[in-house]
Backbone as ProteinMPNN parsed JSONL, in Angstrom:
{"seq_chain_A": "XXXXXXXXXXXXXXXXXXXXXXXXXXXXXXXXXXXXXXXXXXXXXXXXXXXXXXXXXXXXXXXXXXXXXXXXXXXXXXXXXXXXXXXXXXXXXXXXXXXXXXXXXXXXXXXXXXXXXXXXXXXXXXXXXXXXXXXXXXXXXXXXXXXXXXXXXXXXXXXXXXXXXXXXXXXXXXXXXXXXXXXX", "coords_chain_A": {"N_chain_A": [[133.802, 110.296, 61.467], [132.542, 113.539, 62.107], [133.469, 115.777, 63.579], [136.323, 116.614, 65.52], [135.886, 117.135, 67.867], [134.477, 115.485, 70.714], [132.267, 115.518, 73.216], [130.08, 115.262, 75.479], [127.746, 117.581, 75.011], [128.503, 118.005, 72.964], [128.98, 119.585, 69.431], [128.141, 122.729, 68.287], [127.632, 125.159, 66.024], [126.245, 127.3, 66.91], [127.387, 128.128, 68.828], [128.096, 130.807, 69.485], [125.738, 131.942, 70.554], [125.326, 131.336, 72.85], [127.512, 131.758, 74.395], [126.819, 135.04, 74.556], [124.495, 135.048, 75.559], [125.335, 133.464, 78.137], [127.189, 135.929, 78.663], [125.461, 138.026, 79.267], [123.094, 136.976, 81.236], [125.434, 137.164, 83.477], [126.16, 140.073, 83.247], [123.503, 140.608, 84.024], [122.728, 139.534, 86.977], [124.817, 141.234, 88.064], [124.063, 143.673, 87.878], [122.002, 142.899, 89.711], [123.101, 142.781, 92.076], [123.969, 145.702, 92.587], [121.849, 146.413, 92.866], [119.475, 145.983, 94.876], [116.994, 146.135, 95.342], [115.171, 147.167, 93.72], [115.653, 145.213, 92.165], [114.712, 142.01, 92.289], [112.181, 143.04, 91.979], [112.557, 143.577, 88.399], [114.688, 141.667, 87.751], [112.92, 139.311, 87.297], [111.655, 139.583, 85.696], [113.088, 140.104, 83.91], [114.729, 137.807, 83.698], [112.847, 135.965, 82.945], [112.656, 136.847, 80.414], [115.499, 136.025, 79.589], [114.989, 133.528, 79.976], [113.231, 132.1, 77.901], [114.696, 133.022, 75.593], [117.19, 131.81, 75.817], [115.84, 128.795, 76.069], [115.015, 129.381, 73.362], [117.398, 129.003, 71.803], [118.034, 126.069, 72.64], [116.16, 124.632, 71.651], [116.867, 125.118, 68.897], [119.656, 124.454, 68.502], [119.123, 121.581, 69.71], [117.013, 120.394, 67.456], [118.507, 120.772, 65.148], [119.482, 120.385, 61.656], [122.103, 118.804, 61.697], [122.035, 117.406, 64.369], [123.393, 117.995, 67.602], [125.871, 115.361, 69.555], [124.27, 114.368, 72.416], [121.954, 115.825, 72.147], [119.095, 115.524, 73.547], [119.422, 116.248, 75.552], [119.691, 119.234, 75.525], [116.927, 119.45, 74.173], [115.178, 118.795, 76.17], [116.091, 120.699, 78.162], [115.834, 123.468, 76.895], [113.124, 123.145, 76.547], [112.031, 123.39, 79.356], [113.6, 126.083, 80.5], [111.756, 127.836, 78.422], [109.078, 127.17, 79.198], [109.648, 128.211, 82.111], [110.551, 130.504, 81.364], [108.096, 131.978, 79.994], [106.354, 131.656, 82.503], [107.032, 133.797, 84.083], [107.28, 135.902, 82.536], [105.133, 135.957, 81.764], [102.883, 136.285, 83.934], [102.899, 139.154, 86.525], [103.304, 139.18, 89.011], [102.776, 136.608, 90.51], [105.622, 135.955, 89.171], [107.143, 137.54, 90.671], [106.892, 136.521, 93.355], [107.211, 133.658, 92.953], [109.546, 133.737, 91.561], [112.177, 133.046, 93.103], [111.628, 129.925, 93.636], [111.691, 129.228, 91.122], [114.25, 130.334, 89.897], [115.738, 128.209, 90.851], [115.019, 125.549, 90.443], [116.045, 125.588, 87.476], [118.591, 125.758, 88.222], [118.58, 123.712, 89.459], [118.594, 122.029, 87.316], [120.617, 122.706, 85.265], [122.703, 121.69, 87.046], [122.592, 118.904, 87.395], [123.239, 118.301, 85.343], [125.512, 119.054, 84.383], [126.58, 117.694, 86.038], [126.084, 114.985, 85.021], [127.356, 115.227, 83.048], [129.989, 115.607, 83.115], [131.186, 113.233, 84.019], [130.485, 111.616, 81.616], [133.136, 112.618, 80.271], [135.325, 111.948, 81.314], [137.931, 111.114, 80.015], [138.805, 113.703, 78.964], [140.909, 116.647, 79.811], [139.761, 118.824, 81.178], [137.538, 118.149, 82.778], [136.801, 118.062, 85.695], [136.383, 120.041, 85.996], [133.822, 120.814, 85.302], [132.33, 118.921, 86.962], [132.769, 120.058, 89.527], [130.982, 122.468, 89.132], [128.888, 121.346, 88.34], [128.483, 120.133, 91.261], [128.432, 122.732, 92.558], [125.954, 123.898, 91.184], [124.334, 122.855, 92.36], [124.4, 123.051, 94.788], [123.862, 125.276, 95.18], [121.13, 125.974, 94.039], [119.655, 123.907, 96.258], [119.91, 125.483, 98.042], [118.589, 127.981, 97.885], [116.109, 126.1, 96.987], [115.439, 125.579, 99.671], [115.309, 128.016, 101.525], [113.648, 130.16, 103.302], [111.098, 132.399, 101.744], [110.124, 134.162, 102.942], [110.853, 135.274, 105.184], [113.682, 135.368, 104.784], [114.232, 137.195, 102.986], [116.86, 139.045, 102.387], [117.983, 137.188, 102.039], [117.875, 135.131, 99.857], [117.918, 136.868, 97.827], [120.756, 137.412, 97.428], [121.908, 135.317, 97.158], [120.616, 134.909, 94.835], [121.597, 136.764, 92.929], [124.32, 136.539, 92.81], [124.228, 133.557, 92.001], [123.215, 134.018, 89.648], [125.744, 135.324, 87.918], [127.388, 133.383, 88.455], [126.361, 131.523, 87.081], [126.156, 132.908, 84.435], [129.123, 132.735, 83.929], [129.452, 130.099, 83.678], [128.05, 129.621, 81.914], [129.299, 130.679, 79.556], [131.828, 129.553, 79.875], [130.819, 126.536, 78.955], [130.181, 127.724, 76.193], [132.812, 128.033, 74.819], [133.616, 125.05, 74.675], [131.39, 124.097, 73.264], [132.025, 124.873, 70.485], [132.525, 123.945, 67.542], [135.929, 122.018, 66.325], [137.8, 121.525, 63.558], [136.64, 120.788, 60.345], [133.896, 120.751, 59.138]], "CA_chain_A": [[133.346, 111.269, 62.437], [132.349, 115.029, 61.335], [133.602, 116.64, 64.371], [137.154, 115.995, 66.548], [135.909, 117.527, 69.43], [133.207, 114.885, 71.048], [132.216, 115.919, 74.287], [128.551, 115.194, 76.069], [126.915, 118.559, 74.579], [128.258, 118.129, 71.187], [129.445, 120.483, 68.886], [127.357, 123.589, 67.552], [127.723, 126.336, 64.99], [125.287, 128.137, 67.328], [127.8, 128.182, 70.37], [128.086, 132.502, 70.29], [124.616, 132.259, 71.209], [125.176, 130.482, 74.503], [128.418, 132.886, 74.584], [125.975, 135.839, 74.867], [123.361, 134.506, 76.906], [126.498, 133.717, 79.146], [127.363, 137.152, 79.234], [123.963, 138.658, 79.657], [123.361, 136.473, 82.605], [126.72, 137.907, 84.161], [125.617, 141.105, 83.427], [121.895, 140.845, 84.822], [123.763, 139.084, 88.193], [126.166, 142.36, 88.641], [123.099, 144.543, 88.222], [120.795, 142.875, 90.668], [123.868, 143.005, 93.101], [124.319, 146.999, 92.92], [120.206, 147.282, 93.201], [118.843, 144.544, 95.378], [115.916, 147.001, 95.838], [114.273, 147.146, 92.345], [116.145, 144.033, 91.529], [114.017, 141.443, 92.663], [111.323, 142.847, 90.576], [112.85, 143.46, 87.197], [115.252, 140.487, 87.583], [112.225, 138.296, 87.37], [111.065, 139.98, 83.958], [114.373, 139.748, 82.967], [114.912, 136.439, 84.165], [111.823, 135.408, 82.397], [113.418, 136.621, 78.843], [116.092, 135.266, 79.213], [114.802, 131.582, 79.69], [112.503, 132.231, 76.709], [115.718, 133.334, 74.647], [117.726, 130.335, 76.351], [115.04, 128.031, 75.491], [114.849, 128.902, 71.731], [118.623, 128.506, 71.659], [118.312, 125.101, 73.225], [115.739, 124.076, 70.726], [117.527, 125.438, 67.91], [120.59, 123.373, 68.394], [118.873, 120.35, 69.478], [116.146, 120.635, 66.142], [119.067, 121.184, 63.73], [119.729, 119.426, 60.449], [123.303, 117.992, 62.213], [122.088, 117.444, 65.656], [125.361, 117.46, 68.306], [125.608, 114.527, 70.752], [123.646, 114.665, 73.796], [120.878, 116.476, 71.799], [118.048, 115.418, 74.106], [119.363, 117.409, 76.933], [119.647, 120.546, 74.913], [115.641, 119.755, 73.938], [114.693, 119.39, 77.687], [116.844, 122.167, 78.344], [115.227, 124.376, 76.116], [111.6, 122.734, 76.965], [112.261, 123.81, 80.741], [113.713, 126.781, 80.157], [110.865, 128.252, 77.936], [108.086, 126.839, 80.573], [109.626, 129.154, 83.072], [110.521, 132.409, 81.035], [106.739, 132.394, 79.623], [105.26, 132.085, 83.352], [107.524, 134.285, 85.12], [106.921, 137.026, 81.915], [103.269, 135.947, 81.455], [102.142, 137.222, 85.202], [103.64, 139.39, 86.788], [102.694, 138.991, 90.67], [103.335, 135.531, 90.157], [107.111, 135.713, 89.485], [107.915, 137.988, 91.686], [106.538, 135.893, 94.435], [107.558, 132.307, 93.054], [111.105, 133.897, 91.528], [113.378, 131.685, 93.812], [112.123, 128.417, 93.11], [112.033, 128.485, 89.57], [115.568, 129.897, 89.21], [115.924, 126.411, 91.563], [114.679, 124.504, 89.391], [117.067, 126.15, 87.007], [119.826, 125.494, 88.885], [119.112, 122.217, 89.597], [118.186, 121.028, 86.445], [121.971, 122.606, 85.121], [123.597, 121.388, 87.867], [122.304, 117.514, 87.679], [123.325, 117.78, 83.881], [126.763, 119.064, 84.436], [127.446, 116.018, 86.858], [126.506, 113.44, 83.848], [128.409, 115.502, 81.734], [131.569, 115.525, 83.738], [131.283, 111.957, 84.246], [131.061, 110.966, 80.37], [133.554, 113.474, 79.811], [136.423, 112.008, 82.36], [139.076, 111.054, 79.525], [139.007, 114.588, 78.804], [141.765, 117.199, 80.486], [139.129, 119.418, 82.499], [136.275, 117.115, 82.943], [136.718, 117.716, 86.754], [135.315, 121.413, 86.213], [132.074, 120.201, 85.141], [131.978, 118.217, 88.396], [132.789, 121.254, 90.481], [130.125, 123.59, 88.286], [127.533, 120.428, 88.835], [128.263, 120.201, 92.607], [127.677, 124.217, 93.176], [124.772, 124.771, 90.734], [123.009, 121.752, 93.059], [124.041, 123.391, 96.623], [123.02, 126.729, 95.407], [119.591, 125.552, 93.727], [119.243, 123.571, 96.982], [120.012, 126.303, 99.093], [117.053, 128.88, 97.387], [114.858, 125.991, 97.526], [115.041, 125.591, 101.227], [115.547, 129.298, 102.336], [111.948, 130.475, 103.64], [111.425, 133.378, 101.281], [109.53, 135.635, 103.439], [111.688, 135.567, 106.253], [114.979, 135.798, 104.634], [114.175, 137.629, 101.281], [118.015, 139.7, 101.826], [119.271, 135.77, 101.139], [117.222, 134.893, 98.631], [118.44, 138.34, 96.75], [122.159, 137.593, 97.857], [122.037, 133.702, 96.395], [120.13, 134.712, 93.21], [122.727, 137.358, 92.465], [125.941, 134.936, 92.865], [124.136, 132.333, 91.142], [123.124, 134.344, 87.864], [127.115, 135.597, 88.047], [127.919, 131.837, 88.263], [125.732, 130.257, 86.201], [126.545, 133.137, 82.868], [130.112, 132.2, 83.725], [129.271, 128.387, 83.586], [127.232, 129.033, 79.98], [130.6, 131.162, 79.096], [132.648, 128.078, 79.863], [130.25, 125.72, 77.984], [130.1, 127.783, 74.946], [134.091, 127.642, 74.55], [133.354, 123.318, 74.518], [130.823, 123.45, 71.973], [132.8, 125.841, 69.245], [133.647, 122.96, 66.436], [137.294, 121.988, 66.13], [138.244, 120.708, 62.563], [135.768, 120.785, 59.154], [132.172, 119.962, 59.672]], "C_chain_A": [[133.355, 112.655, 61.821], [132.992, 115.58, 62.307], [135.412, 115.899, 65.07], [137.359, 116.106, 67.829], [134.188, 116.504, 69.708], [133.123, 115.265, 72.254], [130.229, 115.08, 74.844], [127.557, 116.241, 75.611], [126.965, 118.708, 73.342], [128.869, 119.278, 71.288], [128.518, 121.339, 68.76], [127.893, 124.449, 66.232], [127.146, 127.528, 65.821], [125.936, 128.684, 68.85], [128.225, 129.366, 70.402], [127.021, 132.555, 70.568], [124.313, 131.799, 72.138], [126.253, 131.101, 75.166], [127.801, 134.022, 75.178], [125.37, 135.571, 75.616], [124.224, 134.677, 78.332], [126.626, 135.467, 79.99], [126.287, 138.033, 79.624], [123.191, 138.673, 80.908], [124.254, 137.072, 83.914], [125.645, 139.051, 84.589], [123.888, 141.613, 84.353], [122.0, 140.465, 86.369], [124.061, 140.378, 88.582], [124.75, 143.401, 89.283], [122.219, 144.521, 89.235], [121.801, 142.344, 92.069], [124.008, 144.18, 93.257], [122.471, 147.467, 93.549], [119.316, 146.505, 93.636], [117.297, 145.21, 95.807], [114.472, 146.502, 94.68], [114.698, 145.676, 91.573], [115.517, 142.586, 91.416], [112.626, 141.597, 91.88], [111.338, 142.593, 88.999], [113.792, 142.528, 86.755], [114.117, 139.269, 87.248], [111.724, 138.314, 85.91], [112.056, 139.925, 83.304], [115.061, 138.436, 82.814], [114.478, 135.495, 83.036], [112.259, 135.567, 81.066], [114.068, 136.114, 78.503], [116.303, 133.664, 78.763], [114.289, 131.881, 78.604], [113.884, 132.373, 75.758], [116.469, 132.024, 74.688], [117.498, 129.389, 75.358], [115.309, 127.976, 73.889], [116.243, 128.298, 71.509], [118.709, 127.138, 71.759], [117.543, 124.289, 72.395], [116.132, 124.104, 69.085], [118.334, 124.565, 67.494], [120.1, 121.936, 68.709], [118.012, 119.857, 68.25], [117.441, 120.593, 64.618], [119.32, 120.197, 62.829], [121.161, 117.968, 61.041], [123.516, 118.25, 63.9], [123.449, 117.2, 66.803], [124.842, 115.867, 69.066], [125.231, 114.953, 72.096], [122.506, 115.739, 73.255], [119.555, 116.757, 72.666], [118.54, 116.016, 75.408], [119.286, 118.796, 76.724], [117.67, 120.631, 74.542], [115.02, 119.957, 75.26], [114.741, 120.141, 78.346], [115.782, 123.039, 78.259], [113.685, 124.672, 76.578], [111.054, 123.341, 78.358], [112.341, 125.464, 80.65], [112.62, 128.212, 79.532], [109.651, 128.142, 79.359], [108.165, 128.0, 81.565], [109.638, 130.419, 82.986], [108.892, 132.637, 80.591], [105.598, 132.482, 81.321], [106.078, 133.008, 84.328], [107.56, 135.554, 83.868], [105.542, 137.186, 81.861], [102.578, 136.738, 82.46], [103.073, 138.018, 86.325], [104.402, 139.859, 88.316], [103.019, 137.819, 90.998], [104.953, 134.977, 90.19], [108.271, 136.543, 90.359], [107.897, 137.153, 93.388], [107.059, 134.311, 94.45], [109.554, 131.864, 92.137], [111.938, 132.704, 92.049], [113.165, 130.185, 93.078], [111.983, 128.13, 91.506], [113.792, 128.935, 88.912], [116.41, 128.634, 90.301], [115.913, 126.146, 91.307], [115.749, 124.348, 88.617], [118.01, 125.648, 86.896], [120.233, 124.058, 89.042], [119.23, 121.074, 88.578], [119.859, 120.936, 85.622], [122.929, 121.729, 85.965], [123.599, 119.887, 87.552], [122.946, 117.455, 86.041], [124.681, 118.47, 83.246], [127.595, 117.863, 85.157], [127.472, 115.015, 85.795], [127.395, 113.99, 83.244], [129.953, 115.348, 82.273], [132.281, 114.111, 83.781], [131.271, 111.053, 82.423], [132.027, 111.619, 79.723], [135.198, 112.751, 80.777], [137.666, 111.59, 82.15], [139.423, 112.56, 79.15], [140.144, 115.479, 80.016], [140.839, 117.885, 81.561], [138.291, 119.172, 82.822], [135.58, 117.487, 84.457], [136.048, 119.369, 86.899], [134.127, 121.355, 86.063], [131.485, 119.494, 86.656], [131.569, 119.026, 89.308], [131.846, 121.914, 90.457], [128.919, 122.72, 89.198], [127.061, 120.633, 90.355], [127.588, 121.598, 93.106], [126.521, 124.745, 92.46], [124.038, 123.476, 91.671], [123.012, 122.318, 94.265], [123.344, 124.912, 96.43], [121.526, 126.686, 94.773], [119.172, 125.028, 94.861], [118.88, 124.764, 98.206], [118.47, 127.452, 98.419], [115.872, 127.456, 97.033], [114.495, 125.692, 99.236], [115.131, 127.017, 101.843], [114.091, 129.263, 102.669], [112.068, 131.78, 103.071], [110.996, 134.466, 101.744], [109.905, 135.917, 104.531], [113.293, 136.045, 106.154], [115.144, 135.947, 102.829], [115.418, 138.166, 100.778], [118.646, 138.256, 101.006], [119.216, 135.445, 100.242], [118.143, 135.956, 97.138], [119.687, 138.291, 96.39], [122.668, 136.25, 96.426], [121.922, 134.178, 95.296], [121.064, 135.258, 92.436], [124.221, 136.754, 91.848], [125.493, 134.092, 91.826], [123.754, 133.031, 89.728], [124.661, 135.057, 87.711], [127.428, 134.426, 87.666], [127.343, 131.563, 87.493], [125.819, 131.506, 84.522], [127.772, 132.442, 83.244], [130.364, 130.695, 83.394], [128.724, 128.112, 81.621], [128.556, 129.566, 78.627], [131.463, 129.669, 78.615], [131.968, 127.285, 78.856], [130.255, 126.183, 76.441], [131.501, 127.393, 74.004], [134.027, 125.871, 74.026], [132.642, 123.33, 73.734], [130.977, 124.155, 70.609], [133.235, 124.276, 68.635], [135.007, 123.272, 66.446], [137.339, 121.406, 64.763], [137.196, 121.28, 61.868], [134.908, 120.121, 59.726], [131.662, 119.221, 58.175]], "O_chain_A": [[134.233, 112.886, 60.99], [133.468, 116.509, 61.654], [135.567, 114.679, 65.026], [138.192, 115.686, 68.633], [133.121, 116.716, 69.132], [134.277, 115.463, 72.636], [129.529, 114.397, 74.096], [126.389, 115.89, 75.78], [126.128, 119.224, 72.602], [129.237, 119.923, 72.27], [127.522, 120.783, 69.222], [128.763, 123.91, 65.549], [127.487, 128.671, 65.514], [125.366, 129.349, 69.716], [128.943, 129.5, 71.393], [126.93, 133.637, 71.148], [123.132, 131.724, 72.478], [126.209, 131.129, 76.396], [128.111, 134.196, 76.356], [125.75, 135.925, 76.732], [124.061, 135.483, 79.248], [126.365, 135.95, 81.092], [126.545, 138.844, 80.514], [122.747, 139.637, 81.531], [123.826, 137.348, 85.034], [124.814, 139.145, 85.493], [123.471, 142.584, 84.983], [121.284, 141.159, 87.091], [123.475, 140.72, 89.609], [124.464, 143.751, 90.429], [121.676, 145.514, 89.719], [121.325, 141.633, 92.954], [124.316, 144.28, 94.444], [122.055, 148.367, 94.278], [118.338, 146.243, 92.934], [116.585, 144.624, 96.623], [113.417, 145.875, 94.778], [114.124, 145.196, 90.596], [115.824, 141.957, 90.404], [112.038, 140.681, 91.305], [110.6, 141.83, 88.377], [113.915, 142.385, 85.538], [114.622, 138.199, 86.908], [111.467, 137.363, 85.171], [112.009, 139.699, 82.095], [115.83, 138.121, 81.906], [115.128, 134.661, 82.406], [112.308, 134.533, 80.4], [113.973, 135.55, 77.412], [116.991, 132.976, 78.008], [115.269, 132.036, 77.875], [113.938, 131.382, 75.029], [116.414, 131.225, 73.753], [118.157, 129.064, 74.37], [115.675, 126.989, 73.25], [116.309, 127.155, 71.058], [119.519, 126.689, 70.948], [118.007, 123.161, 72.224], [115.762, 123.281, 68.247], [118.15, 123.898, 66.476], [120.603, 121.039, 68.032], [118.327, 118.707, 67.942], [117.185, 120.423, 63.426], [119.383, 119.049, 63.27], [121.153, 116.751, 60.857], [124.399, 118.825, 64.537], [124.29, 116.306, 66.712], [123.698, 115.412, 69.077], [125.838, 115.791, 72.763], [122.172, 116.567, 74.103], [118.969, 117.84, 72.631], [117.707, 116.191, 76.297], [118.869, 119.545, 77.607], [117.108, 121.722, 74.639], [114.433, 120.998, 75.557], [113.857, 120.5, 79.124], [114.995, 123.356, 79.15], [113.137, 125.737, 76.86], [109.89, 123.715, 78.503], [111.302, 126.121, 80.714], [112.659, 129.335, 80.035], [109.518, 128.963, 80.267], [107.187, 128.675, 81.888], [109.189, 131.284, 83.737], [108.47, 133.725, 80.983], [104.52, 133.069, 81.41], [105.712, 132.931, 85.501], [108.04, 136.531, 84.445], [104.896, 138.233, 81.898], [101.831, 137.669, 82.16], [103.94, 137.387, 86.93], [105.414, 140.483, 88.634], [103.725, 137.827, 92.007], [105.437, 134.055, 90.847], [109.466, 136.403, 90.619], [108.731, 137.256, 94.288], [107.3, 133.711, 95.498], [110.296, 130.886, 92.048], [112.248, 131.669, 91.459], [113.917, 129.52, 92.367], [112.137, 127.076, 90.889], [114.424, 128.37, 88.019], [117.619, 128.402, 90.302], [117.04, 125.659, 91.212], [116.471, 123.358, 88.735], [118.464, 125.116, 85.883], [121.282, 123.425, 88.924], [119.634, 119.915, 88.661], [120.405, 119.868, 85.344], [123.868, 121.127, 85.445], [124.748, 119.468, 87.407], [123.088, 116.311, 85.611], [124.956, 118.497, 82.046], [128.693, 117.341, 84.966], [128.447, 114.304, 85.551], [128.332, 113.309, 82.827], [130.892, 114.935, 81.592], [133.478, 113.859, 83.642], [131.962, 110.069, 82.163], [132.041, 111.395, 78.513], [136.186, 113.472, 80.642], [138.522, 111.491, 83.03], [140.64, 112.654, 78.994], [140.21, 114.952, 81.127], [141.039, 117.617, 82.745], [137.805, 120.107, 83.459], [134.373, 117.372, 84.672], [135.332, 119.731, 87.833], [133.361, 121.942, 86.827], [130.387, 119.64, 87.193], [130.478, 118.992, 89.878], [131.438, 122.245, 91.57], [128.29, 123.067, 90.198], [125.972, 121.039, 90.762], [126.577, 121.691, 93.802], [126.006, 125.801, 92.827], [122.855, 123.343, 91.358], [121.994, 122.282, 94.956], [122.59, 125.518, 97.192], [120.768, 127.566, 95.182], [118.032, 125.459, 95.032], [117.921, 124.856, 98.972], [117.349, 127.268, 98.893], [114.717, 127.821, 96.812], [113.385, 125.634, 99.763], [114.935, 126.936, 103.056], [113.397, 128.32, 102.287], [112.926, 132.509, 103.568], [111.255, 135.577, 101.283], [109.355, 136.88, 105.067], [113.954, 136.727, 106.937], [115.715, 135.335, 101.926], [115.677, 138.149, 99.575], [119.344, 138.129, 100.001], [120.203, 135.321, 99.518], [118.67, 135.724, 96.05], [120.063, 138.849, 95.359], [123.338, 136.265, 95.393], [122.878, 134.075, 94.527], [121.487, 134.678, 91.436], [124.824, 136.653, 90.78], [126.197, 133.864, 90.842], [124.082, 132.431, 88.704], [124.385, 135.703, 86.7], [127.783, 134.294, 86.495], [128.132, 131.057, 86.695], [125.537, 130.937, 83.468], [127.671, 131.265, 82.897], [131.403, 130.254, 82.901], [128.839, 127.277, 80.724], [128.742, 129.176, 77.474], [131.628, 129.045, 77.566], [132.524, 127.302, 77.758], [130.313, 125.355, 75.532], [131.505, 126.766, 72.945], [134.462, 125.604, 72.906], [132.936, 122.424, 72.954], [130.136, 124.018, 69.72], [134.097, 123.57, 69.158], [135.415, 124.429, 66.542], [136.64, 120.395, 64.833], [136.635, 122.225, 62.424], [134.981, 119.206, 60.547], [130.593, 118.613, 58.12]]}, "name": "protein", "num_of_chains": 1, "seq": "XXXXXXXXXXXXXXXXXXXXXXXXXXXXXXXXXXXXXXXXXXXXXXXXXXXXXXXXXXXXXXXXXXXXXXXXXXXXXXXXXXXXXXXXXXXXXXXXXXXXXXXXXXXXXXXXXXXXXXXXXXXXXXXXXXXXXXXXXXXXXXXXXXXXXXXXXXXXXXXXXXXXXXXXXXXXXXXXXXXXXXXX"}
């Protein structure tokens, strides 16, 4: 074995760049909680970079010479990811208007892929945080895709906020798990 940490996401070399992202996320969260005004617009362009940035990350590590385990979720990842930062930067009428459900999507696509992970992960000591993470990135992706967005746009604004807060802190957490332990 090259690695002594096996997990469902694998190891990286590349895991400060899911560190960052993490924190970036946070940070773009806090901001579009102090300015729910202008936030809603430039969260969407910012939104949109970030998947694009995401994305390469996600193809990066799944593409590499010493792919981790669970590679093909890091390519779909990535594949997703990209898809949404290029049409929510590409137009820009577009993502302000269809915003919500693609960080839904988002949400749900993390969320459904923290539950497997928790679940091949359940000899591990905190396995059961992945569960927890899974369960709330699925009620809060569920919840922004059922809101009605033109009736209750403060919720929409409220959710998205929380959930880009939660979900850097979730890529935080994950990057800590895919830092190599031992000689590669």
């Amino acid at each position: 074995m090259k690695t002594s940490n096996l997990n469902f996401w694998g190891t990286s070399r590349y895991w400060w760049a899911v560190l960052v992202i993490g924190i970036l996320i946070v940070l773009c969260g806090f901001a579009f909680m102090f300015w729910p005004i202008i936030g809603s617009i430039v969260a969407s362009q910012i939104f949109g970079w970030l998947c694009v940035l995401a994305g390469v990350v996600a193809l990066c590590v799944s593409a590499g010479r010493n792919r981790p385990r669970g590679w093909g979720w890091w390519l779909v990842g990535g594949i997703i990811n990209m898809f949404v930062g290029f049409m929510l930067v590409g137009n820009f009428l577009l993502s302000t208007a269809v915003f919500p459900m693609f960080v839904a999507i988002v949400f749900l696509f993390w969320g459904i892929s923290a539950v497997f992970s928790s679940v091949s992960m359940t000899g591990r000591k905190y396995w059961w945080l992945y569960l927890i993470n899974g369960i709330l990135l699925i009620i809060i992706g569920g919840m922004l895709m059922c809101s009605n967005i033109m009736k209750q746009m403060e919720m929409v604004d409220i959710l998205t906020a929380i959930a880009f807060v939660y979900w850097g802190f979730c890529l935080s957490m994950l990057s800590a798990d895919l830092k190599p332990v031992g000689n590669k």
